[in-house]
KEVEX-89291 format. One line per field, with one value per residue (C-alpha): residue number from 1; y, z, x. Coordinates in steps of 0.001 Angstrom, whole numbers, plus 500000, padded with zeros to 6 digits. Each point is the difference from the previous one (the first is absolute). Example, Ala and Ser with C-alpha at 12.3 -4.5 7.8 and 13.67 -1.06 7.14 Angstrom:
BEGIN
nunu	1 / 2 $
Y	495500 / 503440 $
Z	507800 / 499340 $
X	512300 / 501370 $
END
This chain:
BEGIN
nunu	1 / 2 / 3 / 4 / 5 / 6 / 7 / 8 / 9 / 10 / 11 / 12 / 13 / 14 / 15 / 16 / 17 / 18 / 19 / 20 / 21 / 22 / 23 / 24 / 25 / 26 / 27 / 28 / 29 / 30 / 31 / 32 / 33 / 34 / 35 / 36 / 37 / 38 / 39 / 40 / 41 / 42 / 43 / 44 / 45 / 46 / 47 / 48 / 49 / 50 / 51 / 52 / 53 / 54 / 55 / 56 / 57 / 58 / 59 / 60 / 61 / 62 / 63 / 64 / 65 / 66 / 67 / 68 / 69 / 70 / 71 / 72 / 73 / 74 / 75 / 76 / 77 / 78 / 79 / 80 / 81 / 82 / 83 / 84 / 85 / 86 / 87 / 88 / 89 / 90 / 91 / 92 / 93 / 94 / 95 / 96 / 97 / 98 / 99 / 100 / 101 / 102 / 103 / 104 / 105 / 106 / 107 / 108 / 109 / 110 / 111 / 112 / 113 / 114 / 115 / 116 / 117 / 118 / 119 / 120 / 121 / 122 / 123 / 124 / 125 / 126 / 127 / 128 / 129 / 130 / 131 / 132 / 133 / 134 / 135 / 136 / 137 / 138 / 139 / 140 / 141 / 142 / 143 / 144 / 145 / 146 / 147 / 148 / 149 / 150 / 151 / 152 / 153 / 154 / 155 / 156 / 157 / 158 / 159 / 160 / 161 / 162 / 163 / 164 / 165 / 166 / 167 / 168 / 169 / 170 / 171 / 172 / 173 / 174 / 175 / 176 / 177 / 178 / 179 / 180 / 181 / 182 / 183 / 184 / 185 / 186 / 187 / 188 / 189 / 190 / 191 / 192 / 193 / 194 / 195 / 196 / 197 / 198 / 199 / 200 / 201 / 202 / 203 / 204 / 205 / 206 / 207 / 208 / 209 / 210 / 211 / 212 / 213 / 214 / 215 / 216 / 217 / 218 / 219 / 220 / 221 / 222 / 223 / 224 / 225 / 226 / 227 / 228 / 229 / 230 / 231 / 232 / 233 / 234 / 235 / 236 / 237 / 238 / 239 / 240 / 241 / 242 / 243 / 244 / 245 / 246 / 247 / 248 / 249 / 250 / 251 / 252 / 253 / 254 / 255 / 256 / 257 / 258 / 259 / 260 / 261 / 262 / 263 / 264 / 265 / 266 / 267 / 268 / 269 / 270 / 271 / 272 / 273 / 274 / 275 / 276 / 277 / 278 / 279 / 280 / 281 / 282 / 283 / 284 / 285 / 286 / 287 / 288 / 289 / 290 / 291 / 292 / 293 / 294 / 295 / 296 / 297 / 298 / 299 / 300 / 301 / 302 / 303 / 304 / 305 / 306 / 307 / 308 / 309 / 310 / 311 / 312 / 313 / 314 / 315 / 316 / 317 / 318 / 319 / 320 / 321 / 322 / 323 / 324 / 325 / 326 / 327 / 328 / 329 / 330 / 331 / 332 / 333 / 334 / 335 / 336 / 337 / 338 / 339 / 340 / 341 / 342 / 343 / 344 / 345 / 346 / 347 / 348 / 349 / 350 / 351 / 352 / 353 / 354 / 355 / 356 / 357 / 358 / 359 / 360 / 361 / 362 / 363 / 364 / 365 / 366 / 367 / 368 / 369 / 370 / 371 / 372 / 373 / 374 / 375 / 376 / 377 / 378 / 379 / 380 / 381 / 382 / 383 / 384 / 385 / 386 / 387 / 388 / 389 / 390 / 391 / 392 / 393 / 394 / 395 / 396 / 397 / 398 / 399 / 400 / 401 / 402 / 403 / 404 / 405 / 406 / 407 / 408 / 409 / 410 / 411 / 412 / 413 / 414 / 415 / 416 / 417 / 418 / 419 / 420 / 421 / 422 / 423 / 424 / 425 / 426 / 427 / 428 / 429 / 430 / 431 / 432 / 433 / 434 / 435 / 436 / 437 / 438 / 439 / 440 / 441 / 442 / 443 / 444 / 445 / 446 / 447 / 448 / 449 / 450 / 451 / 452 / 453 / 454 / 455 / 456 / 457 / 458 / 459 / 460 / 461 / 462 / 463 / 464 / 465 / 466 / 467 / 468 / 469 / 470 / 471 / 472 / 473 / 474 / 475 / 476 / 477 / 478 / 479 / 480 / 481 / 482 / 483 / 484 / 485 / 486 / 487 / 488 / 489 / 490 $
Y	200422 / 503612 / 501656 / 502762 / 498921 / 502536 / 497471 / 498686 / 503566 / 499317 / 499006 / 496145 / 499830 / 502861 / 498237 / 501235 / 497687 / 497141 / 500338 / 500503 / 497185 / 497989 / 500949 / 499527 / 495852 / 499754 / 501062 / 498426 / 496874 / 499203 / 496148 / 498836 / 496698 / 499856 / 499582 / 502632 / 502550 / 503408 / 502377 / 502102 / 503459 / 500775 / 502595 / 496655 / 497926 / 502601 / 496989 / 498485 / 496765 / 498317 / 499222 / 498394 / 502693 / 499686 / 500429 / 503119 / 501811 / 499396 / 501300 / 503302 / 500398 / 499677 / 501547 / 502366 / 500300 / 500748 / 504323 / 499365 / 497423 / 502255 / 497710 / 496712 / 498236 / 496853 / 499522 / 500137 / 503879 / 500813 / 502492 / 503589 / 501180 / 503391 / 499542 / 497390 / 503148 / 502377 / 497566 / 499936 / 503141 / 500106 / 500257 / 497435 / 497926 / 496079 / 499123 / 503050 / 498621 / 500746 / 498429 / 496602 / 500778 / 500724 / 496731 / 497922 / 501061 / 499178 / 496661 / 499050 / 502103 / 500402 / 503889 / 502965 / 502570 / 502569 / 499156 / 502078 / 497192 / 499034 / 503551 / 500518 / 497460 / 501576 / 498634 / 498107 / 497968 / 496703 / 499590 / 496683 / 499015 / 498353 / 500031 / 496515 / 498994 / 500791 / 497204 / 499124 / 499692 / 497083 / 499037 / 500864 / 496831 / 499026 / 501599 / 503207 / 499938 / 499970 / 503180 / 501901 / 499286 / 501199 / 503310 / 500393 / 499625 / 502721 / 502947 / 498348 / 502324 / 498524 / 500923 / 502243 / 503690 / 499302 / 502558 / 499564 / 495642 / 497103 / 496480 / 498953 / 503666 / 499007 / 495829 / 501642 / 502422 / 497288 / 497087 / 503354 / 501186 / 495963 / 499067 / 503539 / 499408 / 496338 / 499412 / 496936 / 498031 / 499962 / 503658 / 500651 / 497841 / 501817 / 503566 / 498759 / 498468 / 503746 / 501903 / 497402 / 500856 / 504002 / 500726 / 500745 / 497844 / 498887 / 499807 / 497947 / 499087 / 496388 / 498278 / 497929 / 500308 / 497295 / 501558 / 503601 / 496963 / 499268 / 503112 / 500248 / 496878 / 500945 / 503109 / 498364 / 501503 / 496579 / 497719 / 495991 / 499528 / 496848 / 498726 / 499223 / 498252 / 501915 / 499339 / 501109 / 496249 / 499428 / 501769 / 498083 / 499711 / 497626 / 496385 / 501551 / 501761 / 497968 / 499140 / 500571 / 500453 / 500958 / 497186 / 501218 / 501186 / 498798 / 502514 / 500368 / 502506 / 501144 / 502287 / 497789 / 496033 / 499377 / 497656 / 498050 / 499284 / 496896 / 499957 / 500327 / 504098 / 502496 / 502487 / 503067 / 501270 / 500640 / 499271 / 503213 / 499517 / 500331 / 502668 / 500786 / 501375 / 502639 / 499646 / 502244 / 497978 / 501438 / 498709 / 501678 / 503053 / 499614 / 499487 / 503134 / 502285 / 498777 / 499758 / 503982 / 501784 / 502137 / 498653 / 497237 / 502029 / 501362 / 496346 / 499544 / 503327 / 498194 / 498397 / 502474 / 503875 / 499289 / 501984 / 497278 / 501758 / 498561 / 502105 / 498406 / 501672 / 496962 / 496358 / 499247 / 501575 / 497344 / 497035 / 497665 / 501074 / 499641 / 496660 / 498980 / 501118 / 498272 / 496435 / 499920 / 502150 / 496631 / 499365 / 502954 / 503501 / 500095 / 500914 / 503886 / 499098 / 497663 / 501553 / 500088 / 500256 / 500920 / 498930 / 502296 / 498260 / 503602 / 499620 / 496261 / 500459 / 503394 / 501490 / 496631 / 497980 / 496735 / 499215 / 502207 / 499730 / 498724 / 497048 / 499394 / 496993 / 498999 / 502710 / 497373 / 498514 / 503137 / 500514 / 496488 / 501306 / 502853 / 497326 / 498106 / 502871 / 500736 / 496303 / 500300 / 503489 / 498744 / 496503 / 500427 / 503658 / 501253 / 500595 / 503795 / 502535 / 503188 / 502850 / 501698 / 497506 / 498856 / 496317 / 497150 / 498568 / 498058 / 501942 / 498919 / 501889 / 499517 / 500608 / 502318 / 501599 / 499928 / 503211 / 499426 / 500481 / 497093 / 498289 / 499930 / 498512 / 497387 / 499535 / 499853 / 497642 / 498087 / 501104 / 500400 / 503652 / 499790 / 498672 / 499638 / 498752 / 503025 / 501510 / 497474 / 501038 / 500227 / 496674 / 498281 / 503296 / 502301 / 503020 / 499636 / 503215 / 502036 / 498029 / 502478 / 498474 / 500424 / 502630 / 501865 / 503384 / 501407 / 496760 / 499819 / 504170 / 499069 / 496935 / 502093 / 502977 / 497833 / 498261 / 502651 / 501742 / 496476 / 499652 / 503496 / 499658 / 496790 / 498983 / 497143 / 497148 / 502998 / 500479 / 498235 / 500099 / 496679 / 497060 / 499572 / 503608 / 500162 / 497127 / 502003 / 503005 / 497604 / 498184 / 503320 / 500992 / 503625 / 501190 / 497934 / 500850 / 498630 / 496704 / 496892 / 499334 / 496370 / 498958 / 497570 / 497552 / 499357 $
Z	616396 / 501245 / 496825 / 498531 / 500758 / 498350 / 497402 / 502172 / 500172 / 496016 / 497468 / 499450 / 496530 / 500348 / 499113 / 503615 / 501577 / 498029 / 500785 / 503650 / 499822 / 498237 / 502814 / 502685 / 498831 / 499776 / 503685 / 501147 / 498509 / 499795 / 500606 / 496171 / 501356 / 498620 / 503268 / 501966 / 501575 / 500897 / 502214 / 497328 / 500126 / 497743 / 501488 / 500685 / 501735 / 501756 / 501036 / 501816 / 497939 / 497797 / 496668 / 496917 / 497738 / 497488 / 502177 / 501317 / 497174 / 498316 / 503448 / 499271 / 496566 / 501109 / 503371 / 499992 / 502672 / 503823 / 500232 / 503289 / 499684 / 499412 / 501841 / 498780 / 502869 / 499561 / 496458 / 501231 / 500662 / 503383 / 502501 / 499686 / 503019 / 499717 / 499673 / 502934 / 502332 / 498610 / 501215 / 503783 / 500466 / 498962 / 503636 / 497606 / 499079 / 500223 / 502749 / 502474 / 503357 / 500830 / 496968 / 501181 / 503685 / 498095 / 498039 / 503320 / 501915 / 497306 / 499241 / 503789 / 501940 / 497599 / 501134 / 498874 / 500003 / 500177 / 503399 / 502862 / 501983 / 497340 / 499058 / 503929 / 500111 / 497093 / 496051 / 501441 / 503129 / 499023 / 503185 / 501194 / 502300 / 503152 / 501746 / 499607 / 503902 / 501596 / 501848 / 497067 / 497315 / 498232 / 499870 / 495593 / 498048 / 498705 / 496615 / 501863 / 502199 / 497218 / 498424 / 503022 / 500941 / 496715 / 500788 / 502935 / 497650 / 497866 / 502717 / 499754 / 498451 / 497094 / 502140 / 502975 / 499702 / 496421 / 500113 / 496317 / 499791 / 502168 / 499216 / 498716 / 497851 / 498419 / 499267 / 497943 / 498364 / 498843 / 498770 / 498530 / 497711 / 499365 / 498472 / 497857 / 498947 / 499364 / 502492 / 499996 / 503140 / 499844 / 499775 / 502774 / 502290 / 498930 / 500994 / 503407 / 501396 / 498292 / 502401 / 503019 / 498702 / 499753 / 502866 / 503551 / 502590 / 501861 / 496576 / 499353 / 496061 / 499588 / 498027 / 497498 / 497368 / 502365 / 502730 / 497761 / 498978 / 503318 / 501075 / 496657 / 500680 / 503729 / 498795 / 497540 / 496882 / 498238 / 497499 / 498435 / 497198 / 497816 / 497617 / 496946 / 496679 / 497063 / 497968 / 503601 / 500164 / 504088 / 502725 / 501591 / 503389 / 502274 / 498424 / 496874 / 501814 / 499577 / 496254 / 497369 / 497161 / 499780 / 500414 / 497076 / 497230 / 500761 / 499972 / 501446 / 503891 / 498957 / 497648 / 499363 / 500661 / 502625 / 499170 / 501523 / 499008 / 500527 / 503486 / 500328 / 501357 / 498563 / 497248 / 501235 / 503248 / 500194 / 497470 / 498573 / 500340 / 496849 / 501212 / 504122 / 501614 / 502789 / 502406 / 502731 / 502902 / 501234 / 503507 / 501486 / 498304 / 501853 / 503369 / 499711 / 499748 / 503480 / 501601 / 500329 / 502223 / 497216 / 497087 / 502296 / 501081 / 495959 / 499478 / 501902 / 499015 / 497957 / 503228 / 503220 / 498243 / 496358 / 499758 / 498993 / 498913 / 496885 / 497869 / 497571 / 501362 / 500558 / 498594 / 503365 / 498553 / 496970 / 499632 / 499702 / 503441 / 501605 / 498292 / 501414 / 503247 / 500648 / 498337 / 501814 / 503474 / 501949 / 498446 / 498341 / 500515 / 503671 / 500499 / 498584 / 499064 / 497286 / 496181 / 496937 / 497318 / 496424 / 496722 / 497388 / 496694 / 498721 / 499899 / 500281 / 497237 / 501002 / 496947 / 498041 / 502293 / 500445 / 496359 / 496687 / 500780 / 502539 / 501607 / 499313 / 501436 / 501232 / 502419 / 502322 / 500404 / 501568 / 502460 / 501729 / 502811 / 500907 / 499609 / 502637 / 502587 / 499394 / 500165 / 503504 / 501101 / 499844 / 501208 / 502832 / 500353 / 500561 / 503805 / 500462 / 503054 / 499949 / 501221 / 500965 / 501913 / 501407 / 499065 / 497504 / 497711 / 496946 / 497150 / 497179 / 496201 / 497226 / 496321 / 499647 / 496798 / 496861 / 497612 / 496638 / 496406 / 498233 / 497927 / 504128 / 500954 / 497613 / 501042 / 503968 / 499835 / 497125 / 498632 / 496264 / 498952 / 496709 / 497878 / 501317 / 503788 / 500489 / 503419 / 502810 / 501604 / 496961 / 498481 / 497293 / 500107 / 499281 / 497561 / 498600 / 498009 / 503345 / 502771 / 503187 / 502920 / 501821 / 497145 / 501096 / 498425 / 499695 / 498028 / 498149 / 499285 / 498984 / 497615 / 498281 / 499242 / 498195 / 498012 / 498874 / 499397 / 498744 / 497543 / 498868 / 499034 / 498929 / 501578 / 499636 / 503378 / 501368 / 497649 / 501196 / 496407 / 499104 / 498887 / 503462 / 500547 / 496527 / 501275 / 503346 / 498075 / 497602 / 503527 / 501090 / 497041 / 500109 / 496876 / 497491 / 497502 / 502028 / 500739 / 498197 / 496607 / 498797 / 497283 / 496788 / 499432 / 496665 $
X	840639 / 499973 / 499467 / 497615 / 496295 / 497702 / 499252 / 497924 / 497691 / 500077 / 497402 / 500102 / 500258 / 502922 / 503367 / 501402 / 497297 / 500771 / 503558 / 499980 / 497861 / 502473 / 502706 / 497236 / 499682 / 503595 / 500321 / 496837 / 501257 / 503754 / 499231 / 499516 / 497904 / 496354 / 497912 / 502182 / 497615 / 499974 / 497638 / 497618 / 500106 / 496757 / 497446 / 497819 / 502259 / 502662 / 502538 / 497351 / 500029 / 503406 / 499275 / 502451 / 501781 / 497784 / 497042 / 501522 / 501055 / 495863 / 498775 / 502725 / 498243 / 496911 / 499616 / 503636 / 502331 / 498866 / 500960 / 500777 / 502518 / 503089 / 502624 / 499789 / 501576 / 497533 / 502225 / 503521 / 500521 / 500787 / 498299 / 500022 / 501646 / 499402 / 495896 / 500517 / 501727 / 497369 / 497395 / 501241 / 499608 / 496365 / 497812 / 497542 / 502361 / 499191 / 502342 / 499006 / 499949 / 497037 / 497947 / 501775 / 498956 / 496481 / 500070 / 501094 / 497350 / 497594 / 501145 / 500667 / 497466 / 497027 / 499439 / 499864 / 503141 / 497911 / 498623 / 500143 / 501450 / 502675 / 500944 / 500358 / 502921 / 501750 / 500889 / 502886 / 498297 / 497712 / 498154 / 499305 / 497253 / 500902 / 496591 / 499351 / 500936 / 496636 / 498709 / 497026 / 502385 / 501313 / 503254 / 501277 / 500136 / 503200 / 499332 / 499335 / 502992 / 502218 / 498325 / 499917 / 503826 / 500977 / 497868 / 502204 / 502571 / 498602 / 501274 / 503379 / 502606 / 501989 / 503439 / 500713 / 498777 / 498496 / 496625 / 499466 / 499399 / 498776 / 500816 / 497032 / 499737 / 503572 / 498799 / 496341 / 502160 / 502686 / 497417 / 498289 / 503042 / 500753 / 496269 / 500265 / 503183 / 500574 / 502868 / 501318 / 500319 / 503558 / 500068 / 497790 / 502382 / 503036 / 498208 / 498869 / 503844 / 500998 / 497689 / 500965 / 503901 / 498946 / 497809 / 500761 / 499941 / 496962 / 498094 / 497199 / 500170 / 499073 / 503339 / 498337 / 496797 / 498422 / 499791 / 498261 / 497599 / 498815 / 499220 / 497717 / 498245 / 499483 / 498408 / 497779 / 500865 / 502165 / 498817 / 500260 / 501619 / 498238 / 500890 / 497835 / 499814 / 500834 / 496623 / 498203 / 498796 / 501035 / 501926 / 502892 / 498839 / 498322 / 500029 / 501996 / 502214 / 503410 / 498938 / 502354 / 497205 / 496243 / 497929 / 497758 / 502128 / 503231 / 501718 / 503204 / 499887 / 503359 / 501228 / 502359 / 500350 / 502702 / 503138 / 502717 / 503544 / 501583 / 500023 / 496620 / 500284 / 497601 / 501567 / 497426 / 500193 / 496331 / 497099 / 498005 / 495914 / 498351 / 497242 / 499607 / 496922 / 500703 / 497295 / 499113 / 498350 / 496755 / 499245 / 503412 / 498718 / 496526 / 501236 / 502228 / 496930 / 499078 / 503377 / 499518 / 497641 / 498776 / 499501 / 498345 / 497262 / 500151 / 498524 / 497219 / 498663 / 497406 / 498527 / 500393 / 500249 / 497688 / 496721 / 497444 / 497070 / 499423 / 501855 / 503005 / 503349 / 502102 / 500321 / 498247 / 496799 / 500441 / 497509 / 502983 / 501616 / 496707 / 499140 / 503467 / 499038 / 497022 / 500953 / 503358 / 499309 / 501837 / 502805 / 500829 / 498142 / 499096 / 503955 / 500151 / 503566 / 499031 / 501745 / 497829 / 502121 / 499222 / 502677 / 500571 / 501573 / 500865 / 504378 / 499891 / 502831 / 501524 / 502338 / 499655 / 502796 / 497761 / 500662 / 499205 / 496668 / 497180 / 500445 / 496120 / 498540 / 502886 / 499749 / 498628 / 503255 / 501708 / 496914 / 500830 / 502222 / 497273 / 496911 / 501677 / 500516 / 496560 / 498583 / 502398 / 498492 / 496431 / 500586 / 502174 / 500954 / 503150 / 501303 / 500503 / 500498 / 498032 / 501686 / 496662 / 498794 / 503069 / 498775 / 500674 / 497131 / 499589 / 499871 / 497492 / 499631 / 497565 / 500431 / 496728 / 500634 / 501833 / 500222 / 500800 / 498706 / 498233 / 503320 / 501665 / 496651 / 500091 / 504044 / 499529 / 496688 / 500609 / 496445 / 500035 / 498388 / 499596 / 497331 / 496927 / 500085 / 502168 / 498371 / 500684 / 496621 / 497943 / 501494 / 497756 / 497812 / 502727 / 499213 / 503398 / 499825 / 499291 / 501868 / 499201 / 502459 / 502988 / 501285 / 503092 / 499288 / 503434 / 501198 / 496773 / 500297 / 503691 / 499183 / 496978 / 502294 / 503035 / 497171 / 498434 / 503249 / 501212 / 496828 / 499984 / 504051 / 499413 / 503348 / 500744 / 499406 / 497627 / 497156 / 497036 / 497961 / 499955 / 497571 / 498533 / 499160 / 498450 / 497622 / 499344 / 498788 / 497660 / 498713 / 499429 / 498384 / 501708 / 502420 / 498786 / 502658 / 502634 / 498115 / 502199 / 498940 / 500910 / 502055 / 499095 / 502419 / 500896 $
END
């Protein structure tokens, strides 16, 4: 559909907007199947999560149509070239050269851009340190031999007198345009033998989506796919992993249940999980930020260039990093490299794609894989090489902090806080009218405004003037012409 879209810049209620809408749906969905899903393109959710048509065309009425989303190539229209040429020639455009070189030396190096030393070797030039053969050093785990070869492979140019692309510029850029796009594996195959069919010779394009994937999980940036029960009961994995159902509920892995024809050979090529969890692994991610000179030294700040006189500046100042400190000198803090680490639950269910809402308690299920790189980073460590030092260690974290509001509290440590044993430190003393801890203020300030906005609209879900709050004001003994007054049964 190409068609006149100024409805969209219309009032709602205006019979232009509800027939553009009308078209929009028909395009959006073609498929006449009931759970057939579509990205939403409300001002809330902006494609970012796929909902059923019904779901979509409430959010529409509700929330109206994203203003920016004027080519609707996520619902079957295709590209428009002529913004796409526009775009190129923009000197800020996303795929400028230098912004990847930028982003590579970010992700790889851990520096600055804006250095003297890295604006010396130019936007184009990743330098890579090869001062690690003095007589002192250590030779570079395996780990760290990896990462450093693919540096080297950094300079490489993608083919012979290419100025504008390396290899390893062209293989970001690629996975880059593949995750934002949805490419399909196929697809991405079929581009790559077109470049090795295109380019001159002497080119150094890897010939299959395999090989792309390498390179991303030598440079730290890939991720698991789990898989996971439907009803968020278990995660397939360790001694579930080859299970066909969840082990709670029953419930089938599959979005469908696999059969076999007569001959005993499987109708589907490949079964569909019901729900996957991406996860990104954390102790790769770790031993990056010492694998370069910089950011190494970045982390040990905190021991060899803080000011310690007593004044709070840095989470070193805190009581908690000191307490730390003292009970676990040993095994843990007499090594400046040790990681304290802090978890913040806000995003644990970024534009609503875990489900339609929270996964709640459950939430504990999905922190599994990270609970055991963390029981593994404090028991045993994790073998790194430290580019500053120019020696391997064992790397050990701690889980110092976690920043949430109180409903994540009560999520992450399975403490209830409601009622009255609300405060975790308080506990059978707790004023539970005036709980006092571990209050996020910008949820809290958040929460107050849509109640009060909720109670003075008396909308409907939001308003918090109910029985309970009627008895608060009569234990309070404030407003005693709202206070509950009970009713005679005849």
């Amino acid at each position: 559909m190409t068609g006149d879209k100024s409805w969209m810049d219309k009032d709602r209620d205006s019979a232009e907007w509800q027939t553009g809408l009308k078209d929009f749906m028909r395009l959006a969905f073609p498929d006449a199947r009931p759970n057939s899903t579509a990205p939403c393109p409300c001002r809330k959710c902006l494609n970012n999560a796929r909902r059923k048509k019904r779901d979509v065309h409430s959010h529409l009425l509700h929330n109206g149509m994203d203003p920016a989303y004027t080519n609707w190539i996520y619902h079957g229209e295709q590209p428009d070239e002529g913004n796409i040429s526009d775009d190129s020639d923009d000197e800020d455009a996303v795929d400028d050269g230098a912004g990847l070189c930028d982003m590579l030396n970010t992700l790889i190096r851990g520096t600055n851009m804006g250095s003297n030393a890295d604006h010396d070797e130019g936007a184009g030039d990743i330098h890579v340190d090869d001062s690690g053969s003095e007589g002192t050093s250590q030779e570079p785990n395996a780990t760290a031999k990896v990462f450093f070869e693919l540096l080297k492979e950094a300079k490489k140019e993608l083919y012979p007198g290419c100025e504008d692309a390396t290899k390893l510029s062209f293989i970001v850029k690629l996975y880059q345009i593949k995750c934002v796009t949805g490419m399909t594996n196929r697809a991405c195959d079929l581009i790559l033998q077109m470049f090795t069919q295109m380019l001159p010779k002497g080119h150094c394009i890897p010939t299959n989506l395999a090989k792309v994937r390498k390179v991303i999980r030598d440079l730290g940036l890939d991720y698991k796919k789990i898989h996971a029960c439907v009803n968020d009961c278990v995660l397939f994995r360790g001694e579930h992993a080859n299970t066909e159902e969840c082990p709670v509920c029953h419930a089938s892995r599959w979005k469908f249940t696999p059969t076999t024809d007569e001959d005993n050979v499987s109708r589907h090529k490949k079964p569909v999980p019901q729900k996957v969890l991406w996860y990104f692994p954390l102790i790769p991610r770790l031993q990056r930020l010492y694998m370069t000179e910089a950011m190494s030294s970045h982390m040990k700040w905190h021991h060899e260039g803080r000011l310690d006189d007593g004044v709070m500046r840095h989470p070193a100042d805190s009581k908690a990093w000191k307490y730390v400190d003292k009970k676990y000198h040993k095994k843990f803090s007499k090594d400046a490299r040790s990681v304290r680490l802090g978890l913040a639950s806000d995003g644990f269910n970024p534009f609503g794609l875990m489900r339609p809402k929270s996964a709640g308690n459950n939430i504990d299920v999905y922190l599994q894989p990270l609970v055991d790189e963390l029981n593994v980073l404090w028991e045993d460590g994790a073998y790194t090489y430290d580019a500053a030092t120019k020696e391997n260690f064992r790397l050990y974290a701690c889980l110092l902090w976690t920043i949430n509001d109180y409903p994540a509290f009560a999520m992450l440590s399975g403490w209830s806080t409601k009622g009255k044993l609300a405060c975790p430190y308080c506990h059978r003393h707790t004023d539970f009218l005036w709980l006092k801890h571990n209050l996020d203020v910008m949820h809290i300030e958040k929460n107050i405004r849509d109640s009060v906005l909720g109670t003075f609209l008396e909308m409907d879900g939001k308003s918090k003037d109910g029985v309970k709050a009627r008895l608060d004001l009569e234990y309070l003994k404030i407003r005693k012409d709202q206070h509950p007054k009970p009713v005679q049964d005849y």
